[in-house]
Backbone as CSV, one residue per row, in Angstrom:
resi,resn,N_x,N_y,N_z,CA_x,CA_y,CA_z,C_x,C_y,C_z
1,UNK,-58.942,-57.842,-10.713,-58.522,-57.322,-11.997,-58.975,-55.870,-12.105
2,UNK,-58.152,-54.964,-12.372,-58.118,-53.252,-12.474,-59.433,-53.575,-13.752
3,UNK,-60.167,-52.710,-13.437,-60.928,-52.052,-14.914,-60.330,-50.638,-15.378
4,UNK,-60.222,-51.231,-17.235,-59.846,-49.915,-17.620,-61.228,-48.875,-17.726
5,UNK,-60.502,-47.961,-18.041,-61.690,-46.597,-18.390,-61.257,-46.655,-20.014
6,UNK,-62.992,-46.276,-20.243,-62.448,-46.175,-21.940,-61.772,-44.823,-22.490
7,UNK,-61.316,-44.845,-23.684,-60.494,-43.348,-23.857,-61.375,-42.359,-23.890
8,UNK,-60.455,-41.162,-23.212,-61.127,-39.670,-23.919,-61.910,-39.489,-24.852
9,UNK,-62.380,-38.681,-25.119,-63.447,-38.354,-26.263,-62.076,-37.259,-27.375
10,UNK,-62.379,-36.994,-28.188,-61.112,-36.604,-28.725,-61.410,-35.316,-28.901
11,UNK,-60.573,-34.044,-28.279,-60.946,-32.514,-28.270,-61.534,-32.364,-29.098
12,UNK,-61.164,-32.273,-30.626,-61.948,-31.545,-31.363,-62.031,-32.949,-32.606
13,UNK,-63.202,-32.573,-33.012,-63.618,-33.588,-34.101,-63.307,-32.979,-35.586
14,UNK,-62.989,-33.588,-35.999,-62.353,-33.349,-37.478,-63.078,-34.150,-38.832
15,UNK,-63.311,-33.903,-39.926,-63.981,-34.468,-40.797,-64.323,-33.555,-42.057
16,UNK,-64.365,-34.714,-43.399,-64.743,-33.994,-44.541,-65.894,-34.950,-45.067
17,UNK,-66.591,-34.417,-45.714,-67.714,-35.088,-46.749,-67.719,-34.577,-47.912
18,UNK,-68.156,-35.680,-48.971,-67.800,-35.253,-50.945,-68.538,-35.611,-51.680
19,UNK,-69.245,-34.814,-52.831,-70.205,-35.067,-53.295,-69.356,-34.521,-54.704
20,UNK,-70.041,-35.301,-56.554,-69.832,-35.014,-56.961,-70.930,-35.006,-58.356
21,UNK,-70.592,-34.178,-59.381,-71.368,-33.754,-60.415,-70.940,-33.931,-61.387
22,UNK,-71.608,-34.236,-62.574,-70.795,-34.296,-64.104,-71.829,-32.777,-64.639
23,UNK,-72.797,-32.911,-64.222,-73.580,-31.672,-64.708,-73.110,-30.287,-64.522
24,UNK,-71.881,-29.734,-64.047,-71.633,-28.237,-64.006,-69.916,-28.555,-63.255
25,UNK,-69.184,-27.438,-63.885,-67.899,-27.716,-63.137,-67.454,-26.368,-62.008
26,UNK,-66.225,-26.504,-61.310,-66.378,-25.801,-60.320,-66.746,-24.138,-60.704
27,UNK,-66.211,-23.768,-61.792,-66.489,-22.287,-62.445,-68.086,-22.241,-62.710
28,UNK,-68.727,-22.907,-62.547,-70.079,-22.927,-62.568,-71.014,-22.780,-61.546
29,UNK,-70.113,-23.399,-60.181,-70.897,-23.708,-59.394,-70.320,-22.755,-58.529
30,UNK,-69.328,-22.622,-58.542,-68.703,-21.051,-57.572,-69.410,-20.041,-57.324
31,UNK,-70.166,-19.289,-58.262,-70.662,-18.720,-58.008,-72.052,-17.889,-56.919
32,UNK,-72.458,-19.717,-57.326,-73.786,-20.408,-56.760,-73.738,-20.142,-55.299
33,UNK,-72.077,-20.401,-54.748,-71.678,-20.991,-53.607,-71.172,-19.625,-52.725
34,UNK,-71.180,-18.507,-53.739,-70.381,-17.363,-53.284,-70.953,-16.379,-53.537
35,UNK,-71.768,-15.728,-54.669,-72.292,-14.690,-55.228,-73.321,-13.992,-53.800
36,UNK,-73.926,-15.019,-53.486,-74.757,-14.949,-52.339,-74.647,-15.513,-51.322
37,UNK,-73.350,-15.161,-50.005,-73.124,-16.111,-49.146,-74.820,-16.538,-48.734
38,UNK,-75.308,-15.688,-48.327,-77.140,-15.729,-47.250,-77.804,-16.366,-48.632
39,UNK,-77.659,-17.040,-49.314,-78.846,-18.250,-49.938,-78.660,-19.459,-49.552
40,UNK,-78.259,-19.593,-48.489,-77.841,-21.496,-48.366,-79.490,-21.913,-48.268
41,UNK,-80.426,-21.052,-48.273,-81.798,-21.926,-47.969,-82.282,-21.959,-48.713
42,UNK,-81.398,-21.758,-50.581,-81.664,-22.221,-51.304,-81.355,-23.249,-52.473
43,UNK,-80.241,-23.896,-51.137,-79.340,-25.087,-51.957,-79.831,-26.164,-50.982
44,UNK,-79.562,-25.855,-49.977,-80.227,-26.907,-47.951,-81.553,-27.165,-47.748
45,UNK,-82.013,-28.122,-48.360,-83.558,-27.996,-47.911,-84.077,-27.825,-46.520
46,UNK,-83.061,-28.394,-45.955,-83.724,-28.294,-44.360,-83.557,-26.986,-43.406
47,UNK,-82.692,-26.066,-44.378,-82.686,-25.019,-43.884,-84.006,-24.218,-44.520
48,UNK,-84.525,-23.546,-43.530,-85.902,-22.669,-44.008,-85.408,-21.244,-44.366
49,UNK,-84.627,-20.545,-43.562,-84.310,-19.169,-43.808,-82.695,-18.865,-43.909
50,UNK,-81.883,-18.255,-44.596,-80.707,-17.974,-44.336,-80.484,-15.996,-44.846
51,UNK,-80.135,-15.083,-43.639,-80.345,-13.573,-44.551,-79.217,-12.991,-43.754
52,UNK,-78.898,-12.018,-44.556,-77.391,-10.953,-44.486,-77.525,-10.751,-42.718
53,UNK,-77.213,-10.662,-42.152,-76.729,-9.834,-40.538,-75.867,-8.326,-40.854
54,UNK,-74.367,-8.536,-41.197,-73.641,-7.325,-41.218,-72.597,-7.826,-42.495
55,UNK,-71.805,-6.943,-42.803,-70.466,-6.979,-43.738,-70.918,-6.584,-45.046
56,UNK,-69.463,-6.974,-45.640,-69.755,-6.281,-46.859,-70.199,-7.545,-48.001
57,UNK,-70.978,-8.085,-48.657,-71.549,-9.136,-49.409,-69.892,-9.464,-50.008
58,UNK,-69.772,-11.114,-50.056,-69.098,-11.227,-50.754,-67.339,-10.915,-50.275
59,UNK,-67.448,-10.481,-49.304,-65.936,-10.299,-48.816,-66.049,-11.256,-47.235
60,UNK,-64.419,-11.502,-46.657,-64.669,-11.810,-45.346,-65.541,-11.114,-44.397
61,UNK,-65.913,-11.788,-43.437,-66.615,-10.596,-42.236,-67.785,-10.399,-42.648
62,UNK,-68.310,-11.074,-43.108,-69.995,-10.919,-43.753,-70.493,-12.029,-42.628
63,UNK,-71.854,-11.854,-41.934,-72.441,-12.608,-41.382,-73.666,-12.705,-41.794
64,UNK,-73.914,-14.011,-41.789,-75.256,-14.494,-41.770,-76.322,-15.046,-41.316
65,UNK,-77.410,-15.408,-40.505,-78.301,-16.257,-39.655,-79.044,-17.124,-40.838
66,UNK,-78.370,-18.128,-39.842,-79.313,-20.067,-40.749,-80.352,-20.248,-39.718
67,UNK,-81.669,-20.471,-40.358,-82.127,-21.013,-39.087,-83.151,-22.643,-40.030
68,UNK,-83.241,-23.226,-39.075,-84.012,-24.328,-39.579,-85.424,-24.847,-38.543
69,UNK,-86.542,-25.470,-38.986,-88.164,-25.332,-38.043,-88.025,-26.771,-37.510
70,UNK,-87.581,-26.707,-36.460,-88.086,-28.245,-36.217,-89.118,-28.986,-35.789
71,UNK,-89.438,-28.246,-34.927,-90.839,-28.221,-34.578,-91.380,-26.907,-35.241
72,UNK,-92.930,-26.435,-35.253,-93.670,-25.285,-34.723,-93.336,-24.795,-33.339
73,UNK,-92.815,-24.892,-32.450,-92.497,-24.477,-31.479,-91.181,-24.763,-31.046
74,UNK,-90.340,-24.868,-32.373,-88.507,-25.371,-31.715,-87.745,-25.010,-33.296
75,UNK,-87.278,-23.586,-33.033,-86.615,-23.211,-34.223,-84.787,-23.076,-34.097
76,UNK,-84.005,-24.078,-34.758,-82.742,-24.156,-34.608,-82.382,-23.378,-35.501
77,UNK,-80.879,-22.517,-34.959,-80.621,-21.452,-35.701,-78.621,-20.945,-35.480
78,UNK,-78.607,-20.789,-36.485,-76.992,-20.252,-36.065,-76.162,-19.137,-37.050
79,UNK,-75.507,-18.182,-36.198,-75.082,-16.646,-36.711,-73.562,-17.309,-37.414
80,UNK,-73.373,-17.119,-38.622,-72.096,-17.499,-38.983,-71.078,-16.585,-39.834
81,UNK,-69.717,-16.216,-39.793,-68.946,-16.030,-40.533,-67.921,-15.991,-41.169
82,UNK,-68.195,-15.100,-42.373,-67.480,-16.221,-43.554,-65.879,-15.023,-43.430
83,UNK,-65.245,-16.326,-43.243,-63.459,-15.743,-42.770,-62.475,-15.600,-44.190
84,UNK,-63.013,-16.535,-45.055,-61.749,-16.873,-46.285,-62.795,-16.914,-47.689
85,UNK,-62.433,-16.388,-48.212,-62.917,-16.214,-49.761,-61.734,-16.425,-50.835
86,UNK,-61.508,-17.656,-51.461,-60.251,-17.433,-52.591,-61.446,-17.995,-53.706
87,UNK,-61.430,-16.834,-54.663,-62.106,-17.391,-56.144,-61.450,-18.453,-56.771
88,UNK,-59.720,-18.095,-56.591,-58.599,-19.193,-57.674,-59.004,-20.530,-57.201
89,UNK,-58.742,-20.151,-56.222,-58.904,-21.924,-55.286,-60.171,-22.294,-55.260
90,UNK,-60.992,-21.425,-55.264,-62.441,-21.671,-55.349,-62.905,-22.604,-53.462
91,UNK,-62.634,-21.906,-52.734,-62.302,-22.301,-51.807,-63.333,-20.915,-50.574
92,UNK,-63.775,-21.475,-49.648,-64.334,-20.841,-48.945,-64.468,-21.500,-47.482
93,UNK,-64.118,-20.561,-46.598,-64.007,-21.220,-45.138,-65.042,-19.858,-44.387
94,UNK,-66.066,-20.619,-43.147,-66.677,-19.885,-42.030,-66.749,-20.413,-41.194
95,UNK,-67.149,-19.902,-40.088,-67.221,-20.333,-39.056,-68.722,-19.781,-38.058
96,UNK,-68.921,-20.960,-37.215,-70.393,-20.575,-36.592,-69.632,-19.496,-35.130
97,UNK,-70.585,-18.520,-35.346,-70.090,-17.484,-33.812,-71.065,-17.558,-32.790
98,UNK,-72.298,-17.896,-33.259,-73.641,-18.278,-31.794,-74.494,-18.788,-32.808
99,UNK,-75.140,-19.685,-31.765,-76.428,-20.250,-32.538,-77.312,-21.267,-31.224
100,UNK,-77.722,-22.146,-31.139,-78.601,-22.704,-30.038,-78.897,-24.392,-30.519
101,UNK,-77.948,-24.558,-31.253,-77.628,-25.600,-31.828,-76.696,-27.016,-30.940
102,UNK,-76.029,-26.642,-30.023,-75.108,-27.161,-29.515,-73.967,-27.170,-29.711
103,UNK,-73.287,-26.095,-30.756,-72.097,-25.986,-31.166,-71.594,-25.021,-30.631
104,UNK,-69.806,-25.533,-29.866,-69.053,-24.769,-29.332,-68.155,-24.112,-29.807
105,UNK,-67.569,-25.001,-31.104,-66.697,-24.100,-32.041,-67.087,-24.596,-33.162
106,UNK,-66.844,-24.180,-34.153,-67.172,-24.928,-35.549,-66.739,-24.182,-36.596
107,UNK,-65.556,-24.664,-37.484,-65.415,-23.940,-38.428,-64.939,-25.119,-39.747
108,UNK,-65.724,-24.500,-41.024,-65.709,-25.070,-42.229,-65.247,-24.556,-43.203
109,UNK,-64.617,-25.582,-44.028,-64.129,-25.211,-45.720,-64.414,-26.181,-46.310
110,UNK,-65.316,-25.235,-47.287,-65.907,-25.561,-48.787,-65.058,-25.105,-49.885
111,UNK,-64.829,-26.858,-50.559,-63.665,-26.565,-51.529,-64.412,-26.983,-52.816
112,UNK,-64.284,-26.839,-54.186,-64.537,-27.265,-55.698,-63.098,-27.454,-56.164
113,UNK,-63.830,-28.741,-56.728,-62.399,-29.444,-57.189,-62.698,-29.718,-59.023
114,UNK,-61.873,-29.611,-59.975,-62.165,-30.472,-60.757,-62.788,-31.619,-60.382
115,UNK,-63.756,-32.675,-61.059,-64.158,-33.997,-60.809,-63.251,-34.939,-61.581
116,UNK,-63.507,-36.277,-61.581,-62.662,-36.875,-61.830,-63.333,-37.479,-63.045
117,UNK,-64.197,-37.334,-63.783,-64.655,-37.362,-65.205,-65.281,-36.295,-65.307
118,UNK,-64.308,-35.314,-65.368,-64.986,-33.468,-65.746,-66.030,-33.413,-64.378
119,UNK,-66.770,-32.315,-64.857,-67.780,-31.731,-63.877,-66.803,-31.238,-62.599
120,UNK,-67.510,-31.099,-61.196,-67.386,-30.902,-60.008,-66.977,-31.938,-59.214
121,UNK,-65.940,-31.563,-58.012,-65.853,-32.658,-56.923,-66.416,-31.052,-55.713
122,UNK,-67.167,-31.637,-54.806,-67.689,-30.298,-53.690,-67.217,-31.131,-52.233
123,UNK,-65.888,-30.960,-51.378,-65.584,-31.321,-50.642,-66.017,-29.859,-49.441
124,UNK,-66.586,-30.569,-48.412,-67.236,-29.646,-47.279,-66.290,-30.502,-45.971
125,UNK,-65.102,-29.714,-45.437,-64.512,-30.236,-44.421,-64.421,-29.576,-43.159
126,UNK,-64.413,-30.302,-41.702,-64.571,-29.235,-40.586,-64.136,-29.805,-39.511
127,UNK,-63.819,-28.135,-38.748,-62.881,-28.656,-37.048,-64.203,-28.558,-36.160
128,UNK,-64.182,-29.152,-35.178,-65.560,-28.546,-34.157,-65.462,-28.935,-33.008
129,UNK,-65.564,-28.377,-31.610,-65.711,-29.032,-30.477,-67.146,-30.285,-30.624
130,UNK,-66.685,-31.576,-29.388,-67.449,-32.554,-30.074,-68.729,-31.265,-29.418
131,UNK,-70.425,-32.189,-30.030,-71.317,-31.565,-30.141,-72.124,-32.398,-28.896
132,UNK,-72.612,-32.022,-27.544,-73.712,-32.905,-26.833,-74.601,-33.561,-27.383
133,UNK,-74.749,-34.833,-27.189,-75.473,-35.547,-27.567,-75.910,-35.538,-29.010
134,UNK,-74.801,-35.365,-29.865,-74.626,-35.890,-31.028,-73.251,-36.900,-31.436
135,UNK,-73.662,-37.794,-31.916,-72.136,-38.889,-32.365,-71.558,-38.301,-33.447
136,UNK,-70.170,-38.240,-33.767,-69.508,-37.406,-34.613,-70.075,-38.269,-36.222
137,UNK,-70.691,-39.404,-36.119,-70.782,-40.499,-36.770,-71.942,-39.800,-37.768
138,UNK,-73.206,-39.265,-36.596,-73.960,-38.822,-37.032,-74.128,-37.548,-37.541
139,UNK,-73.151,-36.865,-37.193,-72.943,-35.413,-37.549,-72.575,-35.977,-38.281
140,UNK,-71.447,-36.428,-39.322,-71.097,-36.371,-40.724,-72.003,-37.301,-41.122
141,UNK,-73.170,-38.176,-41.219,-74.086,-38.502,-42.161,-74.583,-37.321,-42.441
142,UNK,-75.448,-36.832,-41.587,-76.120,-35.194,-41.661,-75.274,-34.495,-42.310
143,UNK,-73.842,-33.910,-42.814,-73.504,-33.091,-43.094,-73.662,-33.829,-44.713
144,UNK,-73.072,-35.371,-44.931,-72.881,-36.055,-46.186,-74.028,-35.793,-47.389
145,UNK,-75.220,-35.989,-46.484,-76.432,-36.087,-46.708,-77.245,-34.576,-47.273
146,UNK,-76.671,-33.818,-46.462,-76.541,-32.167,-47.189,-76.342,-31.561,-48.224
147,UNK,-74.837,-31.990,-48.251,-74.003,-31.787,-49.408,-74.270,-32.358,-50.590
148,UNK,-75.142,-33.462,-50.611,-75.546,-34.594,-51.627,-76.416,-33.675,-52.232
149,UNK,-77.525,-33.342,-51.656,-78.980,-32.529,-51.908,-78.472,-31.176,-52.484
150,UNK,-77.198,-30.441,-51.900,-77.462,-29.133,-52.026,-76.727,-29.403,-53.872
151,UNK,-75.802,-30.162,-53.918,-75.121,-30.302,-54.920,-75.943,-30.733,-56.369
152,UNK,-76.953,-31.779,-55.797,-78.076,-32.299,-57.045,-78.936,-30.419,-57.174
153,UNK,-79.190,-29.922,-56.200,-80.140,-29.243,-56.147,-78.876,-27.695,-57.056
154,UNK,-77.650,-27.438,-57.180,-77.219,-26.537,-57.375,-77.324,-27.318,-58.953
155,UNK,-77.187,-28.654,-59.349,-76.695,-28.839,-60.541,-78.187,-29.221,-61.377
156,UNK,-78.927,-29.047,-60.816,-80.552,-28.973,-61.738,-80.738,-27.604,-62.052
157,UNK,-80.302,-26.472,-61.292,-80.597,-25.433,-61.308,-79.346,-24.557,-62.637
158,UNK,-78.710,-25.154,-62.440,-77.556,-24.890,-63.895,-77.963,-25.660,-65.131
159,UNK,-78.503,-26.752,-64.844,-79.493,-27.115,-65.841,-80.754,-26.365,-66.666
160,UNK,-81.678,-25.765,-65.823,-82.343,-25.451,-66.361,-81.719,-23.453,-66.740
161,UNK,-80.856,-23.193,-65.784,-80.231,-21.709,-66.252,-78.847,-21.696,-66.132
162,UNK,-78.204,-22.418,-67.063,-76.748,-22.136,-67.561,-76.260,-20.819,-66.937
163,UNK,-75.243,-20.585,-65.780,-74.757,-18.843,-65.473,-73.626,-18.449,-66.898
């Protein structure tokens, strides 16, 4: 009896994750998400540092370095930029250009949606070559799990300072 081979791995991995808020709606939180591309290390807990590289703030072509501590002696990090800015749509897409992460391509869009009893819907969706020795399974818990935190953590912070 022939043995099969199992299938291909599938070129590029595809996926979205969604988190949502009654505490602030997308005109609230846009800002949060855009005013300052280089603060994600202050929505991401697990990110430690995120700061300007080059461009002009706030327009395409702005880059930024994420880096996160994993160890004391093992700092993960990645140079990214941001390609699409629409305020209407409230919509924002980047992409990673180097980092030491294991990522070969990777590019994301962050969308705000109305929610579906007012507030926010924050959909974070992405293309990526698969990642070594990560399961795509586990990459989107990790990303789900992100988005959860950064979203509680953007909508306490409109709590205590209304923009």
């Amino acid at each position: 009896m022939e043995q099969q081979s199992p299938p291909p791995p599938p070129s590029k991995w595809e996926g979205e994750v969604f988190a949502e808020t009654t505490a602030a709606d997308p005109h609230q939180i846009w800002p949060l998400l855009t005013d300052d591309f280089c603060s994600l290390h202050k929505w991401l807990p697990f990110v430690d540092t995120c700061h300007y590289v080059e461009g002009v703030p706030g327009q395409p072509g702005l880059v930024r370095h994420c880096a996160v501590t994993v160890t004391p002696s093992s700092i993960k990090w990645a140079k990214e930029r941001l390609n699409l800015i629409d305020p209407i749509a409230h919509t924002l897409t980047y992409e990673i250009l180097d980092n030491n992460m294991g990522f070969k391509s990777y590019v994301a869009t962050m969308k705000l949606l109305q929610g579906s009893g007012g507030g926010c819907k924050f959909v974070w969706s992405f293309v990526a070559d698969p990642i070594e020795g990560w399961p795509l399974e586990e990459f989107v818990k990790y990303l789900d799990s992100g988005l959860h935190q950064m979203v509680n953590k953007m909508a306490d912070f409109l709590k205590k300072s209304p923009l």
